[in-house]
Every structure is written in structure tokens, then in C-alpha cells.
C-alpha positions as CSV (number, residue, x, y, z in Angstrom):
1,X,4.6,24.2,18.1
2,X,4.8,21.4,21.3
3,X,5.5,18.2,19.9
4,X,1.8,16.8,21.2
5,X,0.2,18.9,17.8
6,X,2.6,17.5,15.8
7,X,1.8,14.2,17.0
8,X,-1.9,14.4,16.4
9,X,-0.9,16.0,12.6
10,X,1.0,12.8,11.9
11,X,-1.8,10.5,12.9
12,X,-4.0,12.8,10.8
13,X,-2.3,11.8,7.8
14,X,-1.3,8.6,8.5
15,X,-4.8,7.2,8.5
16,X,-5.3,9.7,5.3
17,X,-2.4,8.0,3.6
18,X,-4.1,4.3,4.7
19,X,-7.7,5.2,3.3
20,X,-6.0,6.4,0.1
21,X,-4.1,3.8,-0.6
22,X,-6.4,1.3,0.1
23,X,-9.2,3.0,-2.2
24,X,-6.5,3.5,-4.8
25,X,-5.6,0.2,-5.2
26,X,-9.0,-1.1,-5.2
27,X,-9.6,1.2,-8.0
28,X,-6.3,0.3,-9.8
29,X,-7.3,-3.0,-10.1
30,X,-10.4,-2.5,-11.4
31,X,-9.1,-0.2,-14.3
32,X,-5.9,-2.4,-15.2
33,X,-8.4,-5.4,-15.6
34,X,-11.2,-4.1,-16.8
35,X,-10.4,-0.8,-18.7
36,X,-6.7,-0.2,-19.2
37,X,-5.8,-3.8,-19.9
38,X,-5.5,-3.6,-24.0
39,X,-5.5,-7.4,-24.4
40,X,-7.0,-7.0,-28.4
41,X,-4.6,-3.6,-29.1
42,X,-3.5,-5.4,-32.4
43,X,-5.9,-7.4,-33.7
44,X,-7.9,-10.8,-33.7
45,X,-7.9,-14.2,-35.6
46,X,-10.7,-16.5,-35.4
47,X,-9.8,-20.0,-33.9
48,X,-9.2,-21.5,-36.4
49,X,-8.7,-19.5,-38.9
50,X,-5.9,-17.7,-40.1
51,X,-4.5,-13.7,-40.5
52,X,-2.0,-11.4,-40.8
53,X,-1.7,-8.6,-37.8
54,X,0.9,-6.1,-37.2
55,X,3.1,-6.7,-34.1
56,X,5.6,-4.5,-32.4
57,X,9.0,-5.5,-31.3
58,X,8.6,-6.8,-27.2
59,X,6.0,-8.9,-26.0
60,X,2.8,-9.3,-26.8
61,X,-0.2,-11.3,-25.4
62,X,-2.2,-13.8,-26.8
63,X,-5.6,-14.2,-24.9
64,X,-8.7,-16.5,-25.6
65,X,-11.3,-14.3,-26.9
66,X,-15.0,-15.6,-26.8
67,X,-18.8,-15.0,-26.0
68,X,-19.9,-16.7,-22.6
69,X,-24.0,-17.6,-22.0
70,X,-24.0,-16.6,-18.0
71,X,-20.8,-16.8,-15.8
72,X,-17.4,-18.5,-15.9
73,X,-17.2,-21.5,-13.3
74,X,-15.7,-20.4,-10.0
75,X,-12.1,-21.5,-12.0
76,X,-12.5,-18.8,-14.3
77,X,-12.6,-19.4,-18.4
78,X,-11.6,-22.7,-19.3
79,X,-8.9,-22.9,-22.0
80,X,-9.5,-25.7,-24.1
81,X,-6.7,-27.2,-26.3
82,X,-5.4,-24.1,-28.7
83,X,-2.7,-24.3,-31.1
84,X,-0.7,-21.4,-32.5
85,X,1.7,-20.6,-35.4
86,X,3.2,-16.9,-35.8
87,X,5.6,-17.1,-39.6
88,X,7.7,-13.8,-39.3
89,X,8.5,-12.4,-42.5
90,X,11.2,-13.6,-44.4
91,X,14.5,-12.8,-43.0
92,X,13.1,-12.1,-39.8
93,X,13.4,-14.1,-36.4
94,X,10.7,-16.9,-34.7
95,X,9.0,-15.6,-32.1
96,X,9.3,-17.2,-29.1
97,X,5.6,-18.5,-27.6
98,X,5.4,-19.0,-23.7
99,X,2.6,-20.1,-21.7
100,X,1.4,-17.8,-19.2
101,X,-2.4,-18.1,-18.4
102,X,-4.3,-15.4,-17.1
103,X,-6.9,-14.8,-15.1
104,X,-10.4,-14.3,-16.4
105,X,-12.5,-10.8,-17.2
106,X,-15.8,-10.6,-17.8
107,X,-17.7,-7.7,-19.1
108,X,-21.8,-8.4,-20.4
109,X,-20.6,-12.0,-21.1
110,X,-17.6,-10.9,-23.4
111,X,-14.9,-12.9,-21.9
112,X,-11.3,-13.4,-22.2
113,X,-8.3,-14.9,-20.7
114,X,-4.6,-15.0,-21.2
115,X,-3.1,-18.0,-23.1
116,X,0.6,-16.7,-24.0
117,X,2.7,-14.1,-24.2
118,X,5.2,-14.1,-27.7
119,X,8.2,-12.5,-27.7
120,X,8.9,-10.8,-30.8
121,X,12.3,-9.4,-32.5
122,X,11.4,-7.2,-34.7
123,X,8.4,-5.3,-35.5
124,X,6.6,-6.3,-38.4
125,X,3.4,-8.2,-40.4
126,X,2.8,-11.4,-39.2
127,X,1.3,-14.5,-40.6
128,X,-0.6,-16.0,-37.8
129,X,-2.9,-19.3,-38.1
130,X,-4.9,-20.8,-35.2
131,X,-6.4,-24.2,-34.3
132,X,-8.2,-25.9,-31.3
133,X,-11.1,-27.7,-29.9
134,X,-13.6,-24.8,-29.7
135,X,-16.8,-26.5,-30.3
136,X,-18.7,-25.6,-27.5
137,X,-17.2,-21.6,-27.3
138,X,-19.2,-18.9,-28.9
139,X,-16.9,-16.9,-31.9
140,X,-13.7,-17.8,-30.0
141,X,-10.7,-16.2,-31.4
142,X,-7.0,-15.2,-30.2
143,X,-6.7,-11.4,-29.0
144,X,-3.0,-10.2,-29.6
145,X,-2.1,-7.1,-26.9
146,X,-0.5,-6.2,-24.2
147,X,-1.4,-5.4,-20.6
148,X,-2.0,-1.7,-19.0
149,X,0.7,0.3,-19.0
150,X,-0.4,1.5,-15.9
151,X,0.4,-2.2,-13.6
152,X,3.1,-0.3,-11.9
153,X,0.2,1.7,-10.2
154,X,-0.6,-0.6,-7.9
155,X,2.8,-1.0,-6.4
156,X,2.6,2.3,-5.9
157,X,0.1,2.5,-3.4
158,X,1.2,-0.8,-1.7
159,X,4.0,1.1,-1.0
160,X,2.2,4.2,0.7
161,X,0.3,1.5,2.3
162,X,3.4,0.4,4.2
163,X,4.4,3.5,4.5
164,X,1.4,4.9,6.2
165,X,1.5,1.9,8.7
166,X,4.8,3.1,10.0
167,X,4.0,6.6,10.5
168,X,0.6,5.2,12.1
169,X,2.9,3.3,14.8
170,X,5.3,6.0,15.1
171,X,2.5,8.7,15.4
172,X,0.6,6.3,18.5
173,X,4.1,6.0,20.2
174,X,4.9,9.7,19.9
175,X,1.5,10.9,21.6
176,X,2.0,8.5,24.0
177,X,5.4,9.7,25.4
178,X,4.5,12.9,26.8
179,X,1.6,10.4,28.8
180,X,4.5,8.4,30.4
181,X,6.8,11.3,30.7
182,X,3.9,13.6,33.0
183,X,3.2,10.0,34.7
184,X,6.6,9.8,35.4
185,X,7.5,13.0,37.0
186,X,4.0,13.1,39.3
187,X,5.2,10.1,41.1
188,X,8.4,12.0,41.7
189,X,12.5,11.4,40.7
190,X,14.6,11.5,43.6
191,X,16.9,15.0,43.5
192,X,20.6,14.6,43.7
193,X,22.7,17.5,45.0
194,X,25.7,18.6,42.4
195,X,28.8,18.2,43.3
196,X,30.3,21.3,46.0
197,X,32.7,23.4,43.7
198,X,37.0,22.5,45.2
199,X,38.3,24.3,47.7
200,X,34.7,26.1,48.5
201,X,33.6,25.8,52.1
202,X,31.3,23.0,52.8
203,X,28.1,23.9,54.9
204,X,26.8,21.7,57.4
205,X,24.5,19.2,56.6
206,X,21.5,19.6,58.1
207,X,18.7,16.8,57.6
208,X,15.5,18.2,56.6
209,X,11.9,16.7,55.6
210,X,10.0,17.7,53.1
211,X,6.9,19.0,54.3
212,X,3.5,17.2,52.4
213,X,3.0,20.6,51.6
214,X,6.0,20.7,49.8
215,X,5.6,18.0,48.2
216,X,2.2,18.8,46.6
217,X,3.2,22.2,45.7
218,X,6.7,20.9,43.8
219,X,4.5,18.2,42.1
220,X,2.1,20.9,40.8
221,X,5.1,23.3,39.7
222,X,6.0,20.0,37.8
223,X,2.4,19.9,36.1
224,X,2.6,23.4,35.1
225,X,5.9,22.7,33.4
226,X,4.5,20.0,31.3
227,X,1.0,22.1,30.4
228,X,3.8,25.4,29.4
229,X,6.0,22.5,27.0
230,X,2.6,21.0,25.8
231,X,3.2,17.6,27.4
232,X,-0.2,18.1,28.8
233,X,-3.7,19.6,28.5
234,X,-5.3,22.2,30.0
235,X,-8.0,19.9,31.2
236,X,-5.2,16.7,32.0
237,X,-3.3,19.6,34.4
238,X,-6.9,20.6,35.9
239,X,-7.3,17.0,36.6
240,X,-4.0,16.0,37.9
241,X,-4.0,19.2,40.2
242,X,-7.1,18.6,41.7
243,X,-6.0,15.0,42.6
244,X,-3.1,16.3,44.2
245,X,-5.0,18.8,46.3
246,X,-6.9,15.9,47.5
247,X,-4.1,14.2,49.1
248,X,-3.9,11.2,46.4
């Protein structure tokens, strides 16, 4: 296969690769916020108020949880002042609290945002009391989680993104070589003679000029070398031919 096919096959699935990496982080996005994103995986407690939840070893999320009567302001879900005590059991390490808020999801006025994320040593039951100014929130509590497991995703197709970019540059510059190459030899190279061989006779030199005949008809040889190697169309030959045969 001529390398002009190949050329057009690479562009083919360069913009491919674009399109699906665009659509596929969109939709990643949309799932790791809205779907995948398991901010309440362990459990609640009311603010204030007081529980006990389950938590595994790593970290874990602690998000705002509460009812919202139309739309967050264009900031997002304010956080108001919140408080937070996690008691391990006993004989068991403090879990270390960091703040680390969030941005805001919405789903039929169920809101939340992250607050913290709490590092915790060992898995275990938990003793967890709340406080804060939550007068004007609707059934606020603190969702304990973690995000989707699925955030790496989106890299992902930033990657093919990237990568479909150079293959899109590479792919242009590749169809247009041929171009400059067929552009190149119809204005015409001038021909060198080799070399004579040693100790062969050497023939007179006789000055000779090329005919425009001759000219034309090695410049069309020339065409039909590129259209055989695939450099060219049939219908860019036709066209370059005919121009030649008109004296241009």
C-alpha cells in the first residue's frame, strides 16, 4: 500500500481518537461526580449529633450533607462553621483530620460538598460526634466515603487526547509530503552526469539542448512515476499533464 492511503488511515483515526476522548471525558466526569462518587459509602451523623460508623484503614471523606430549597450560589454550597471529633477505639491511633473542600453536586436539591478527608490507621468502629452552625441548612449531616474509584479514568483519555493531537499533526504533514515532493520534481532538478569509470575512454563533449519537447515529455514520465508510487492521483496526474501539454 502507497504511503498516501496510509496517510488518509492515520488521519481517520486520529480525529476518531479526538472525538472519543473528548466524549469520554465529558462522560467521565459526569459519572465520577454524580454517580460513582460514594461520598456516604459508610454512613452519616446528624450535625450535631453523635454516632458510631465503621471505617476502613486509608482515607476517608467527610462531606457536608444537606437539603437545598433551589440552587447553590454561583460559589457552590456554603460550609458554615463545622466541628468534628472521630475517638478510635481504645488502643487504637487518632485519626488525622485535613481540610480539603470540595466542590459542590447537586442532584433534585440533595446537595453535598467535601469538608475533610481523615486518615485512618486501622480499620475499625468509630465514635464520631459533630457540631456547627447549621441553623439555616435543611437535615445537615456529615457523609463519611470516599471518591470513585474510577478518577484515574479521566486521565486516561487526556492522554489519548494528546495522543491523538500528535498523530493529527503527523497525519497532515505526511499527506502533504508527496504534494511538495510531485511540486518539486515538475519544476525540474538539474541532472548531474556520474562520474566516467578510470582508465575508460572519454567521449567528446558535445553541447546539446534540450528540446521543449523534451522537456514536457520527461516532466510527464516524471508524473507517471509519482501516480505508479501513489504520490499522486489519477485525477492530480490528468491535471498536471494537461497543463504541461499546454505549454505552462
Amino acid at each position: 500500500m502507497s504511503s498516501r492511503p496510509l496517510a488518509k488511515i492515520s488521519l481517520a483515526l486520529s480525529i476518531l481518537m479526538l472525538v472519543v476522548s473528548v466524549v469520554g471525558f465529558i462522560v467521565t466526569l459526569v459519572l465520577n461526580a454524580f454517580f460513582l462518587d460514594k461520598y456516604d459509602a459508610y454512613g452519616e451523623v446528624p450535625v450535631p449529633g453523635s454516632s458510631s460508623l465503621h471505617l476502613p484503614a486509608g482515607e476517608v471523606t467527610v462531606s457536608l450533607h444537606t437539603i437545598i430549597i433551589g440552587g447553590p450560589n454561583g460559589g457552590g454550597l456554603p460550609v458554615p462553621p463545622l466541628g468534628v471529633t472521630i475517638i478510635p477505639p481504645d488502643g487504637m491511633p487518632q485519626p488525622v483530620v485535613t481540610e480539603s473542600i470540595g466542590s459542590t453536586t447537586t442532584v433534585n436539591n440533595d446537595a453535598h460538598v467535601q469538608v475533610w478527608v481523615a486518615r485512618i490507621a486501622k480499620e475499625g468502629t468509630y465514635n464520631i460526634t459533630t457540631d456547627g452552625q447549621v441553623s439555616g441548612y435543611i437535615n445537615p449531616r456529615l457523609a463519611f466515603g470516599h471518591k470513585s474509584s474510577y478518577g484515574y479514568l479521566v486521565w486516561v483519555f487526556v492522554g489519548l487526547f494528546v495522543v491523538a493531537l500528535v498523530d493529527l499533526a503527523l497525519s497532515i504533514w505526511w499527506m502533504a509530503r508527496p504534494r511538495r515532493m510531485a511540486a518539486s520534481a515538475i519544476v525540474g532538478e538539474p541532472y548531474f552526469a556520474p562520474p566516467p569509470t578510470p582508465g575508460a575512454p572519454v567521449a567528446p563533449t558535445v553541447a546539446h539542448e534540450p528540446s521543449d519537447e523534451g522537456v514536457r515529455i520527461e516532466r510527464i514520465k516524471t508524473l507517471a512515476a509519482l501516480r505508479d508510487s501513489g504520490a499522486l492521483t489519477e485525477e492530480e496526474f490528468q491535471a498536471e499533464k494537461r497543463r504541461i501539454l499546454e505549454g505552462h
